[in-house]
C-alpha positions, 0 to 999 in steps of 0.5 A, spaced: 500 500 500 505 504 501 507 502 494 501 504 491 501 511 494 507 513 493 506 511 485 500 515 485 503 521 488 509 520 484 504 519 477 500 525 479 506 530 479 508 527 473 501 530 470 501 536 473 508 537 470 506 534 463 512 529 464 508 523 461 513 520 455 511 513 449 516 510 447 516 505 440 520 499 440 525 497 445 529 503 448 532 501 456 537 507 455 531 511 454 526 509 459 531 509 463 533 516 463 526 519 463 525 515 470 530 518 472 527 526 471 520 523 473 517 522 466 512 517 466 511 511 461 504 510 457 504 505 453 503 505 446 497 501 443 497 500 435 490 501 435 491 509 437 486 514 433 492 518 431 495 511 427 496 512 420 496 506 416 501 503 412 505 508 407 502 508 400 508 508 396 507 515 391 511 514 385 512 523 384 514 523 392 519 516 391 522 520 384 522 526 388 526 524 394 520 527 399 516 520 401 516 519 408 519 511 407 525 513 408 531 507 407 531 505 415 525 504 416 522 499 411 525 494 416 526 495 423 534 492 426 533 486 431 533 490 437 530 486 442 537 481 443 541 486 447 547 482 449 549 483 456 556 483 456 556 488 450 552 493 454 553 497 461 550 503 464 550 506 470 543 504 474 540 501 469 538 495 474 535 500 479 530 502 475 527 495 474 520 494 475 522 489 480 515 490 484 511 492 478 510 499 480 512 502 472 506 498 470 502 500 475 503 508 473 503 506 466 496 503 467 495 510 471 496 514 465 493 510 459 488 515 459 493 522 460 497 526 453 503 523 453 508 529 451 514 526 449 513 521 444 519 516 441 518 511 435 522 507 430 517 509 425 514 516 423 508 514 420 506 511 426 503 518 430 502 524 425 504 531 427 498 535 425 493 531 430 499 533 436 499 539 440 504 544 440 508 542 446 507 534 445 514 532 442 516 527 437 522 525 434 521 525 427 520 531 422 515 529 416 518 529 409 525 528 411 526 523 405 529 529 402 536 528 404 535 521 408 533 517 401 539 517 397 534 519 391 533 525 396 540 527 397 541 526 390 536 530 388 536 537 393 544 536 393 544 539 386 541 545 388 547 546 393 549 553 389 542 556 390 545 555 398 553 556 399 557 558 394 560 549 395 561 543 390 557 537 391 562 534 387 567 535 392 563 531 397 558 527 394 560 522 390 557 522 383 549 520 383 544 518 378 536 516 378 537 510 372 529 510 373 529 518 370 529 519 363 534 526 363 538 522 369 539 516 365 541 520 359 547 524 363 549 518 366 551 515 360 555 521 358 558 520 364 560 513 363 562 515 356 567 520 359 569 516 365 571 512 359 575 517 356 578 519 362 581 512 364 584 511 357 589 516 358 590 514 366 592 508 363 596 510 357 600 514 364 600 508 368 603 505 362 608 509 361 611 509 368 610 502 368 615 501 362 620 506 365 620 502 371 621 494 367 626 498 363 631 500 369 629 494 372 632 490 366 639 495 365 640 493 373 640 486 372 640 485 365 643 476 366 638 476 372 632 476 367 630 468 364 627 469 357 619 468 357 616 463 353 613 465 347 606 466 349 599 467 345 599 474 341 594 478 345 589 483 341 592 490 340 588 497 339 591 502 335 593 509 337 587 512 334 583 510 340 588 515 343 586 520 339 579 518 340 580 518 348 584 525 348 579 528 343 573 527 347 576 529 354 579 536 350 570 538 347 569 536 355 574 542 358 571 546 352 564 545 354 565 546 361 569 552 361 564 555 355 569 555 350 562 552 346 558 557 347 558 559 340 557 553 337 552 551 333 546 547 336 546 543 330 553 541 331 555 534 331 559 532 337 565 529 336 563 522 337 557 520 336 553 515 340 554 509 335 561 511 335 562 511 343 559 505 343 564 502 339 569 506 343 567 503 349 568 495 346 575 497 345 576 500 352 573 494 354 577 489 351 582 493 354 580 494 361 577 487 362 580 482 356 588 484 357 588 487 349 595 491 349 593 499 348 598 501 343 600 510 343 605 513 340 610 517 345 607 524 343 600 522 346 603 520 352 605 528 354 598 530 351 595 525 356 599 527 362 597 535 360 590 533 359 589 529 365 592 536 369 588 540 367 581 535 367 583 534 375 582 542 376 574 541 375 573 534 376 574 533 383 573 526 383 577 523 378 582 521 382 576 517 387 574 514 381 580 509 378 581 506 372 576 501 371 569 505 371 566 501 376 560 503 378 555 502 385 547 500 383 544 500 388 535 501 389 533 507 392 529 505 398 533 499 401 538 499 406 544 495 410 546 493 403 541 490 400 541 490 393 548 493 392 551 491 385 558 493 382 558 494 375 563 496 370 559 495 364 554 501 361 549 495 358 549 491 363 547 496 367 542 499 364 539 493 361 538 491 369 534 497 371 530 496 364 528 490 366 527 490 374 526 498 376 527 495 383 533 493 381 533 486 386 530 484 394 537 480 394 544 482 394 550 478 391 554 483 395 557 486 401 557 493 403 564 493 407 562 497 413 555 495 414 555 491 421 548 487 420 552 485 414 559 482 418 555 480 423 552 474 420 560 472 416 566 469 419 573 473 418 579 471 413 585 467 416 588 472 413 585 479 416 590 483 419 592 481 426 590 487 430 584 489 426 578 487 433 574 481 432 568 485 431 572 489 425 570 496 429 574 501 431 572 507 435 574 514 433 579 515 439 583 507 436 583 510 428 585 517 431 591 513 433 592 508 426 593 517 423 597 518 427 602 512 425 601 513 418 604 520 420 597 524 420 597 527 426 593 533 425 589 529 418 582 528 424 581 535 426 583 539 420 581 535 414 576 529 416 572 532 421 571 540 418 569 535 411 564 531 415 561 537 418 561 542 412 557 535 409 552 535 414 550 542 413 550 543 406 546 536 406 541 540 411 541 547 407 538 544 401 533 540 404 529 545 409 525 548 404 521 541 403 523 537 410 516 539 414 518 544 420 515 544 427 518 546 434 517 541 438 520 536 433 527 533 433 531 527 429 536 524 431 540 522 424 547 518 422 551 520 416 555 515 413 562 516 411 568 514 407 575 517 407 579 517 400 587 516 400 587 524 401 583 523 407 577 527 404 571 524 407 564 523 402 558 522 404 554 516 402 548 516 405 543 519 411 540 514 415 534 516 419 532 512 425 539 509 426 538 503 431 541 504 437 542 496 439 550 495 441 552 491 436 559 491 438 563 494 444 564 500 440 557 501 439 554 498 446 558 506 449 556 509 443 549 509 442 547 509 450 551 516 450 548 519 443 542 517 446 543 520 453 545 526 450 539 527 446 535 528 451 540 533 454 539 537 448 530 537 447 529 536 454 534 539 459 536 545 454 529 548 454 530 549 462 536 550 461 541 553 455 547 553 459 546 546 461 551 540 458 550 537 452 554 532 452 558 530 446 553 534 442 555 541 438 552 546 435 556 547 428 551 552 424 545 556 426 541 560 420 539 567 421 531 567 421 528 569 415 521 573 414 516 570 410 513 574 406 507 578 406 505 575 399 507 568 398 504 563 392 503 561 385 498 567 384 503 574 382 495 578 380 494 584 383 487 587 382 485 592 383 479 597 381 478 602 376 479 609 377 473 613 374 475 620 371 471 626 372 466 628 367 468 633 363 475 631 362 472 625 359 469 630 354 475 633 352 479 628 351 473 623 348 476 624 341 483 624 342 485 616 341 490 612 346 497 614 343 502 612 347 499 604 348 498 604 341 505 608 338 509 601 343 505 596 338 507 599 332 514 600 334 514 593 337 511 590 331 515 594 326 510 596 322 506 604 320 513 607 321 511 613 318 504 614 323 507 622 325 508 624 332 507 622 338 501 626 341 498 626 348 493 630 352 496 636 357 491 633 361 493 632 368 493 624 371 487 623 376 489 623 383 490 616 386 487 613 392 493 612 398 488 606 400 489 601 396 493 598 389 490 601 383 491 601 374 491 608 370 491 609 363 495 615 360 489 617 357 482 616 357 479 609 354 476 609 347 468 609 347 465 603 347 471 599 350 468 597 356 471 596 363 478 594 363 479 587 365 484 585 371 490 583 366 489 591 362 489 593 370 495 590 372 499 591 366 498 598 367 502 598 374 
């Protein structure tokens, strides 16, 4: 009984100060932190008024990047097996429901408004039937930088932002589903192709120089090579081809062809590309012999210098023109496939727009995909078990390689600028509302430079410990995010643990007037009438002297006339349209189009 009573004193505080919470989905850190501020739980039922049903899948809001299924939540990660070696946090054991005391609460407030609400899934609660100070962790339409199509699309318009390159962060994107995207694809692979050409005539180059001194330092060392099968040679003239077709690039992208007749051939054709990429195949992939002439190597070596000006991934990109397929509404690896060659890839979306439910793949750095193989033999002996590293542990691996300062004055700024330039062009179509919050996770790679690139934007990341590594990291992401939305509004000098606020934008008024519709209407102004007498039979000069000069005709209809007639006062209540002078009789009332065009 004392139990019970304490419980209904503690239940009716927490309604009083409007600290009852809903949690979705299995979250003991979370649970465990708000019991710790007096927060009571109600417990989520699914059958819930505000429930929205399952997500209709739009095709214009999947094309367009803004759906509400995002990549993480078509499938919730197995949360329920918490390994307890893996996890260890403070107290957890204390808040316990050893007595059912929490169950019994919870049954206290099932009838009460929760006012923080936690789910795995947006669609479950929708945001317009909340009150203003009920918080969620979700942002509706967030799809626009948490899908890759979405991030995709809205990072082309990073220029209308930040003076910023998404190129240089970004790895090249494109939507094989869309008619224009498909097509810049193709021109892509083909200058890709182009690009590579000439790496290989280098790297052929230097290789040579490198048999050659090899061979003048130990010329009796050296056993005569049996005689093999001829191998299939190309000419020079597909050097030409290649350095041709990356010097009309450069010229195109520094305008050099503005100029140029529309009309005018490029100076390969598609069906000329296609042949072109048959020999670069056999190149690449069949071990032909590319043959060059020793002038092609220096025009190589000058074209590649000044293409690695404009083109910031060429380097990221190789020599093989590999490319990642990949649906674009599924995550943890499904469905990823590497590709080289342009008609097996585009053959493979023409047949199955949702590309494949079940990879041949791996992505490399996906935990929910390692955990179910076994480790090579041949691994690394210091690489963990669990093939993860913390910060602190790659912060030293940096430091080794003789990169001290690469972590915090190239990695984390680039991640950084990524994040928010992937923000900026996303906060027209993402829904705002104050009492909402999100919690995120960005996925990176870092080139031999150390350059990050962002892959991808995940909303709903599960927060399970999956390795030691996690098992620190997702308890305290979790327990500063209810620093931030929850103690920060009390307080906004308290700690927010390893959270950091790295670009606040000034507010921007809205304007008055916002919309498709741009028509001023207005009424029109009555003339007195005896001006009207005296000017009935002069004709509209001015509008009708613009007509003839616009249209080139009557050029000798004499001077310009105009009435000496004082214009009518305007009214300073309102918009209004004048005329110069007075209509024609028997023309009518002005119509809203006459009227604002007269402004």
């Amino acid at each position: 009984m004392g139990r019970l009573r304490n419980a209904k004193i503690h239940v009716e505080r927490a309604i009083k100060q409007r600290k009852i919470f809903m949690i979705q989905g299995h979250y003991p850190v979370i649970r465990c932190l708000l019991r710790r501020r007096g927060w009571v739980e109600k417990k989520m039922v699914h059958h819930l008024g505000t429930t929205l049903p399952p997500p209709h899948k739009n095709l214009d809001s999947s094309v367009m990047g803004d759906s509400d299924t995002t990549e993480d939540e078509d499938e919730d990660e197995d949360e329920a097996f918490w390994p307890p070696q893996l996890f260890d946090f403070d107290d957890l054991l204390e808040f316990d429901d050893l007595h059912g005391t929490h169950a019994v609460m919870s049954r206290m407030v099932r009838d009460e408004i929760p006012y923080f609400i936690w789910t795995t899934r947006r669609n479950v609660l929708d945001c317009r039937f909340l009150s203003k100070d009920q918080m969620i962790n979700h942002y509706a339409r967030a799809g626009s930088f948490t899908t890759k199509v979405g991030l995709c699309l809205n990072l082309r318009n990073l220029l209308w932002f930040e003076e910023a390159d998404a190129d240089s962060f970004f790895p090249r994107c494109y939507r094989l589903g869309a008619e224009d995207d498909k097509k810049a694809f193709i021109e892509d692979f083909w200058l890709t192709a182009a690009r590579n050409v000439l790496k290989l005539v280098v790297k052929s180059e230097r290789k040579s120089y490198s048999i050659q001194a090899e061979e003048e330092e130990a010329p009796g060392d050296k056993q005569p090579k049996k005689q093999e099968k001829k191998p299939v040679t190309v000419s020079p003239e597909f050097v030409d081809e290649a350095l041709c077709a990356c010097k009309e690039h450069l010229n195109n992208m520094a305008h050099v062809d503005i100029d140029k007749d529309m009309e005018a051939p490029l100076y390969l054709s598609p069906e000329a590309w296609s042949l072109f990429l048959q020999r670069y195949y056999q190149v690449v992939h069949e071990g032909a012999e590319l043959r060059y002439l020793d002038t092609q190597v220096q025009r190589c070596e000058d074209i590649l210098q000044q293409l690695r000006a404009v083109v910031p991934q060429m380097d990221m990109e190789g020599d093989r023109n590999i490319w990642i397929v990949k649906p674009g509404a599924k995550s943890r690896g499904r469905g990823i496939v590497c590709m080289d060659h342009l008609e097996e890839m585009l053959k493979l979306v023409d047949s199955n727009p949702m590309m494949m439910k079940g990879g041949n793949s791996v992505h490399l750095c996906n935990n929910s995909i390692q955990k179910h193989l076994e480790n090579s033999c041949h691994r690394h002996p210091l690489l963990p078990s669990d093939n993860m590293w913390s910060s602190q542990k790659f912060q030293a691996h940096l430091q080794e390689m003789g990169a001290p300062n690469a972590w915090s004055t190239i990695i984390v700024p680039g991640m950084k600028a990524a994040v928010i330039h992937a923000l900026q062009t996303s906060q027209d179509t993402v829904q705002c509302r104050k009492a909402s919050f999100e919690l995120y996770g960005a996925d990176f790679v870092f080139g031999e430079d150390f350059q990050p690139w962002l892959i991808e934007i995940n909303a709903s990341p599960t927060m399970a410990p999956s390795t030691a590594v996690t098992a620190q990291l997702c308890a305290g992401v979790q327990a500063d995010t209810l620093r931030v939305v929850i103690d920060r509004r009390l307080d906004h000098s308290c700690d927010t643990g390893a959270f950091e606020l790295i670009y606040k934008q000034p507010a921007v008024e809205v304007p008055q007037y916002v919309g498709i519709r741009l028509l001023v209407e207005g009424s029109t102004i009555k003339k007195p009438l005896a001006m009207c007498h005296r000017q009935i039979e002069v004709r509209p000069a001015l509008p009708h002297l613009l007509t003839q000069r616009g249209s080139g005709e009557h050029k000798d209809s004499g001077p310009l006339t105009h009435s000496p007639s004082p214009l009518p006062h305007l009214p300073q209540d309102g918009p209004a349209a004048f005329s110069p002078c007075a209509p024609t009789p028997g023309a009518g009332p002005q119509t809203e189009a006459q009227q604002a065009g007269g402004l």
